[in-house]
C-alpha positions as CSV (number, residue, x, y, z in Angstrom):
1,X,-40.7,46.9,21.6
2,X,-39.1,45.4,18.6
3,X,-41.1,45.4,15.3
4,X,-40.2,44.5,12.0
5,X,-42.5,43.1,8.6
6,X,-41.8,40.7,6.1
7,X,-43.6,40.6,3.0
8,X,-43.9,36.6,1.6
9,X,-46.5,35.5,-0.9
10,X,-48.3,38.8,-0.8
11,X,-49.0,38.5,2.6
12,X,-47.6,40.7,5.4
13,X,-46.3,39.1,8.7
14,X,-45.5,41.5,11.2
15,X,-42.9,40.2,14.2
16,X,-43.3,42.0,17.8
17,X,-40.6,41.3,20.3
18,X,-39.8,42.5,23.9
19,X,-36.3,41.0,22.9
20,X,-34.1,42.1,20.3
21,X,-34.8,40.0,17.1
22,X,-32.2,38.4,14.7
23,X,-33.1,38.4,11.3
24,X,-31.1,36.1,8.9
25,X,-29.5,36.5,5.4
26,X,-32.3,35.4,3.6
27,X,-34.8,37.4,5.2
28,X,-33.7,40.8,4.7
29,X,-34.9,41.4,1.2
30,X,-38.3,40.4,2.1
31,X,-38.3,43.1,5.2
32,X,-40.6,46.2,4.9
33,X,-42.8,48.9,6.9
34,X,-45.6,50.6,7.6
35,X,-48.2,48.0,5.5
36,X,-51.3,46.3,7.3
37,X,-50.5,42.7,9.1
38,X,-52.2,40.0,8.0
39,X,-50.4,37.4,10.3
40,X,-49.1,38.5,13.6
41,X,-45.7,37.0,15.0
42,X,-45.6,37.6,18.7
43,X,-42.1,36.5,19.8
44,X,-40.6,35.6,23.7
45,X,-37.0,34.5,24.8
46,X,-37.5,31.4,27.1
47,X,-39.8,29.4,27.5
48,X,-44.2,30.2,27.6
49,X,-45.7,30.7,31.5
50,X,-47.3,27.0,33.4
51,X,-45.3,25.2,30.4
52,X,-46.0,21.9,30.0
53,X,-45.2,19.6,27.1
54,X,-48.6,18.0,25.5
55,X,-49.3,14.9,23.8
56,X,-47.9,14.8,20.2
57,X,-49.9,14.4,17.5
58,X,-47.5,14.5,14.2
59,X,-44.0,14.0,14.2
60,X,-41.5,15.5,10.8
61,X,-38.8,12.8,10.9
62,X,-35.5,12.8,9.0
63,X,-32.6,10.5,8.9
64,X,-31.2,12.0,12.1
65,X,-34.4,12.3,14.2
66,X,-37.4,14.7,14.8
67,X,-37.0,17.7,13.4
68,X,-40.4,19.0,14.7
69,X,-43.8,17.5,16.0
70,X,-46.9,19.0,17.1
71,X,-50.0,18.9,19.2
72,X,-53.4,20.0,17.3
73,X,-55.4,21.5,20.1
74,X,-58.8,22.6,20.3
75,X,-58.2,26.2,19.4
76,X,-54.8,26.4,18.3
77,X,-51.3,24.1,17.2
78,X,-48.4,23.8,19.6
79,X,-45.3,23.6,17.6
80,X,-42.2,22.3,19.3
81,X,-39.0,22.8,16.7
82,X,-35.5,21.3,16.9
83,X,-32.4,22.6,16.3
84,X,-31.6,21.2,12.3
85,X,-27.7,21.1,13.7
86,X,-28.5,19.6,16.9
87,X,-31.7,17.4,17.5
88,X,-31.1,17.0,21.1
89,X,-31.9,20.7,21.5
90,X,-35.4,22.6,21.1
91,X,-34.8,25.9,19.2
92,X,-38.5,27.1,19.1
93,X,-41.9,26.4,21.2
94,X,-44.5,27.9,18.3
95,X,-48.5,28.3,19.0
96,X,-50.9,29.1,15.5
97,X,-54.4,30.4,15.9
98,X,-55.9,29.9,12.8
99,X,-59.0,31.9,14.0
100,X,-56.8,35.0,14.7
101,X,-53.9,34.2,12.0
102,X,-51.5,35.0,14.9
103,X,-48.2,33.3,15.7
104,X,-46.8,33.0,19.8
105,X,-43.1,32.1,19.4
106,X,-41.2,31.3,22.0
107,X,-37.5,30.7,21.5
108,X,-35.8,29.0,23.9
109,X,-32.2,30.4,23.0
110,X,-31.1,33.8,21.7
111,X,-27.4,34.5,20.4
112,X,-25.6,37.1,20.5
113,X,-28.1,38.8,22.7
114,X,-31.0,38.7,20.2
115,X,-33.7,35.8,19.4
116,X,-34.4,34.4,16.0
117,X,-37.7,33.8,16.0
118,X,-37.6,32.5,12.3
119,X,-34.4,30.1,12.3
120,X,-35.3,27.1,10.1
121,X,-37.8,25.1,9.7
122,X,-40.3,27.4,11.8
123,X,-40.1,29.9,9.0
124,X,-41.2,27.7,6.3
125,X,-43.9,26.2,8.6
126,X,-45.0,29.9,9.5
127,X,-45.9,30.1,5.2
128,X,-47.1,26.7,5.3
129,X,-50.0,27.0,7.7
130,X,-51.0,29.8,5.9
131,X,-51.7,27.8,3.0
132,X,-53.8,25.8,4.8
133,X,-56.6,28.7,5.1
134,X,-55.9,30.9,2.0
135,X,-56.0,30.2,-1.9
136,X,-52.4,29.1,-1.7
137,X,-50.2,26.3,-2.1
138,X,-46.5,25.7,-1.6
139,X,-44.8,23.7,-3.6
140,X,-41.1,22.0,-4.3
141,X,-40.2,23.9,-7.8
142,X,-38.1,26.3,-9.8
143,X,-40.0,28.9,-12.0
144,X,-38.4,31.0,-14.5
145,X,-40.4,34.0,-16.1
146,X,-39.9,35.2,-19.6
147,X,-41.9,37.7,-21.7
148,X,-44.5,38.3,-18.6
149,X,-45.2,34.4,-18.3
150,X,-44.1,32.2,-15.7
151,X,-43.5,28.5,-15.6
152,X,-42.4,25.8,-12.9
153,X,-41.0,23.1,-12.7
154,X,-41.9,20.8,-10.2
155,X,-40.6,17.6,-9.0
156,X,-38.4,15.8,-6.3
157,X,-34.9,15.7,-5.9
158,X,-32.9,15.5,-8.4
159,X,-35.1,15.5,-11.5
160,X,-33.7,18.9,-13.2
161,X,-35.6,21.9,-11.5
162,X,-32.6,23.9,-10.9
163,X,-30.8,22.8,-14.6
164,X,-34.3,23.9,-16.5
165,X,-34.2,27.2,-14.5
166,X,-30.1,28.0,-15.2
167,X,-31.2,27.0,-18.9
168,X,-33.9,29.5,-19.3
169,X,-31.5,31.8,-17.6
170,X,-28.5,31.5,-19.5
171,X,-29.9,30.9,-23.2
172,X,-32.9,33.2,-22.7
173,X,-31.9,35.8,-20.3
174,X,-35.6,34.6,-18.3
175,X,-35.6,35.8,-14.7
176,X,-35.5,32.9,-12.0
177,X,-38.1,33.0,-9.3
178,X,-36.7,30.9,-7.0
179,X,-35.3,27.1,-7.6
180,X,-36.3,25.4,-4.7
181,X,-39.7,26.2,-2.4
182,X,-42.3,28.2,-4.1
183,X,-45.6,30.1,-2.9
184,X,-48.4,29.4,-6.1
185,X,-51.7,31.9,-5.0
186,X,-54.8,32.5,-6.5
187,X,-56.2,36.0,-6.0
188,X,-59.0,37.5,-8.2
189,X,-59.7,34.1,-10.1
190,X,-55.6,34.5,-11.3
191,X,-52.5,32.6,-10.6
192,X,-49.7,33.9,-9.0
193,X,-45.9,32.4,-8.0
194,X,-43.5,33.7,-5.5
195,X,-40.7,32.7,-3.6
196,X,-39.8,32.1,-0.6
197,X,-37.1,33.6,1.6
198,X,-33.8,31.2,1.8
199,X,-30.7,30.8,3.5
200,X,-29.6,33.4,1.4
201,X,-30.2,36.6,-0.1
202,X,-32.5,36.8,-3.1
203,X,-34.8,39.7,-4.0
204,X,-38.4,38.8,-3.7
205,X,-40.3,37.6,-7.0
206,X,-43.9,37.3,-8.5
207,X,-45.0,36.4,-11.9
208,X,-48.2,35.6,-13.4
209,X,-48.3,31.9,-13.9
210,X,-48.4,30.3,-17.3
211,X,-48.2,26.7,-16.9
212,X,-46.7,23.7,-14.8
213,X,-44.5,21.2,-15.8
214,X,-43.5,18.0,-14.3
215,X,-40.1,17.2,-15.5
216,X,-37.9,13.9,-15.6
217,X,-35.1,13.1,-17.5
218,X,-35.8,11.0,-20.9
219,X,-33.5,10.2,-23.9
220,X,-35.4,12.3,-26.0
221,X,-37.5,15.6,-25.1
222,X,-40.8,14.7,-24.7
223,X,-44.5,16.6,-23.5
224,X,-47.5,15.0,-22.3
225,X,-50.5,17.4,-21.3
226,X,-52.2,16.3,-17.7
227,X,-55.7,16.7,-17.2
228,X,-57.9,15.8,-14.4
229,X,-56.9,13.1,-11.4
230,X,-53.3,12.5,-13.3
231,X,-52.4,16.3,-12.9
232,X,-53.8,16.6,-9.3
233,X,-52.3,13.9,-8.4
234,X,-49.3,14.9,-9.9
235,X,-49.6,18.7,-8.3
236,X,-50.5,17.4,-5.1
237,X,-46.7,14.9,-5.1
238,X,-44.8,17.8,-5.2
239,X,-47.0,20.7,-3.0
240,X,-45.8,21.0,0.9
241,X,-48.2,19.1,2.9
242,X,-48.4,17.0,5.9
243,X,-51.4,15.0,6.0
244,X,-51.8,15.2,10.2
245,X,-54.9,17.4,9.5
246,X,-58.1,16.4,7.4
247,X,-59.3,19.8,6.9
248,X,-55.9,20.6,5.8
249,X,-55.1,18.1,3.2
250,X,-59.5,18.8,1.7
251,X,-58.6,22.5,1.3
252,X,-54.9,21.9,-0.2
253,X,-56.8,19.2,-2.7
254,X,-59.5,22.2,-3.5
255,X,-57.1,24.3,-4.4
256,X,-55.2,22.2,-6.5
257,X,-58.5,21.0,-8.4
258,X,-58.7,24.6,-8.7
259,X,-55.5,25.4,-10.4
260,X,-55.6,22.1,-12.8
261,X,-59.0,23.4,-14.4
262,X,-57.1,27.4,-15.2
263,X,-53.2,26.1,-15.6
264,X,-51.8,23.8,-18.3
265,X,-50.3,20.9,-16.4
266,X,-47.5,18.8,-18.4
267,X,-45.3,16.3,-17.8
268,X,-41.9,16.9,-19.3
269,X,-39.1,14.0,-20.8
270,X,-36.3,16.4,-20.8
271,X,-32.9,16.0,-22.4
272,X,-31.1,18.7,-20.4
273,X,-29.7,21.1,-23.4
274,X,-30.8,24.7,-24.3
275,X,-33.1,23.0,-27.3
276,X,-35.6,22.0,-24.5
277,X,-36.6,25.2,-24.6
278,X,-37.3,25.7,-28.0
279,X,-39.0,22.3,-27.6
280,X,-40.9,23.6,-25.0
281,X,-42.3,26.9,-27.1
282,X,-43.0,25.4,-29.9
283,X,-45.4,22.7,-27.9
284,X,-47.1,25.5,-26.5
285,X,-47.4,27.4,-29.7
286,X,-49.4,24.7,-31.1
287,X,-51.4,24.6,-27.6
288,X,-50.4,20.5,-27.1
């Protein structure tokens, strides 16, 4: 039988198949061996025995349609996942037992005679449940880490994430964790970031985080520290979350609460020149 492991956020997913499995670009880096599982991935070609489609629950819409919806059973999720290219077509039939941290994947089509259990969004979705049980949250972000401290930069679309990361880069030689979805996990009463695997090949990360900033662009650089229900509400904007489960949503808010009262939170006017960094260290230097 088929076995591979991916190691994402710290955590080790182990993938099983009677089929061959496809592994894409951005995966590869994150493969390794012989380490303890601490999610299973059980994965099928075709569809699951008696298969019936339930009642949905939650729906992820996007201009074009349903990318994917759900049914929140008793005991564990059904998952049913479209193809990103093709909407019309269902790429992946996914149950999650929380209880058991195990994965049943069933993919409907395989290429080239192998299954890709993993092909978008069921990958992300796989890290994302996962943050609904452990001290982790996933967030939309760059982080950069210079001089053993890492920072992020959070925000939607357009605000400067990837520019703030290229400038650390460029003008201070920082390393760039990842400039789009980020893992942020607590373990041993410390912060940790990560990233993610993408659609294409980047060595896995981790740093040691420093502080979080919340940038938007401004005619003049400008830092205002967050504290309480303005930086949770602030963290919470920009963390992955779907709001179709209450005990979901109350564990991603305690963790935030959690992070706020260890991590500086800021929000950042940025003018988007290398002198934002200086900026940006000599704010810290004074603690503001």
């Amino acid at each position: 039988m088929p076995s591979i492991q991916l190691s994402v956020g710290g955590f080790i997913f182990g993938l099983n198949s009677q089929a061959p499995l496809k592994i894409e670009e951005g995966y590869l880096p994150f493969l390794t061996e012989n380490q303890v599982v601490d999610v299973q991935i059980d994965c099928f070609e075709g569809y699951p025995t008696n298969y019936t489609k339930p009642d949905i629950h939650y729906q992820a819409k996007t201009q074009e349609g349903v990318l994917w919806e759900l049914h929140q059973g008793e005991h564990c999720t059904c998952i049913f996942v479209y193809d990103p290219n093709n909407l019309e077509v269902l790429q992946q039939i996914a149950y999650w037992n929380q209880e058991n941290k195990s994965w049943q994947v069933y993919v409907l089509e395989s290429q080239d005679g192998a299954i890709d259990p993993l092909a978008y969004p069921l990958g992300p979705l796989v890290w994302y449940f996962l943050s609904t049980i452990e001290d982790m949250l996933m967030i939309h972000g760059s982080a950069v880490q210079l001089d053993q401290q890492t920072r992020v930069f959070s925000g939607f679309s357009g605000v400067g994430k990837s520019t703030m990361a290229h400038l650390w880069e460029n003008n201070r030689q920082a390393t760039i964790i990842n400039d789009d979805r980020l893992i942020i996990r607590k373990i041993e009463n410390e912060w940790f970031v990560y990233n993610t695997p993408m659609f294409y090949a980047a060595a896995p990360q981790k740093g040691k985080l420093h502080t979080v900033f919340f940038p938007y662009h401004a005619p003049a650089n400008k830092l205002d520290k967050l504290d309480g229900v303005a930086a949770l509400s602030k963290l919470l904007a920009h963390t992955i979350h779907h709001g179709h489960n209450k005990a979901h949503v109350e564990h991603h808010m305690e963790i935030a609460t959690q992070l706020i009262s260890q991590i500086a939170c800021h929000q950042l006017g940025v003018v988007p020149t290398a002198e934002v960094i200086d900026f940006i260290m000599e704010k810290e230097s004074q603690h503001v």
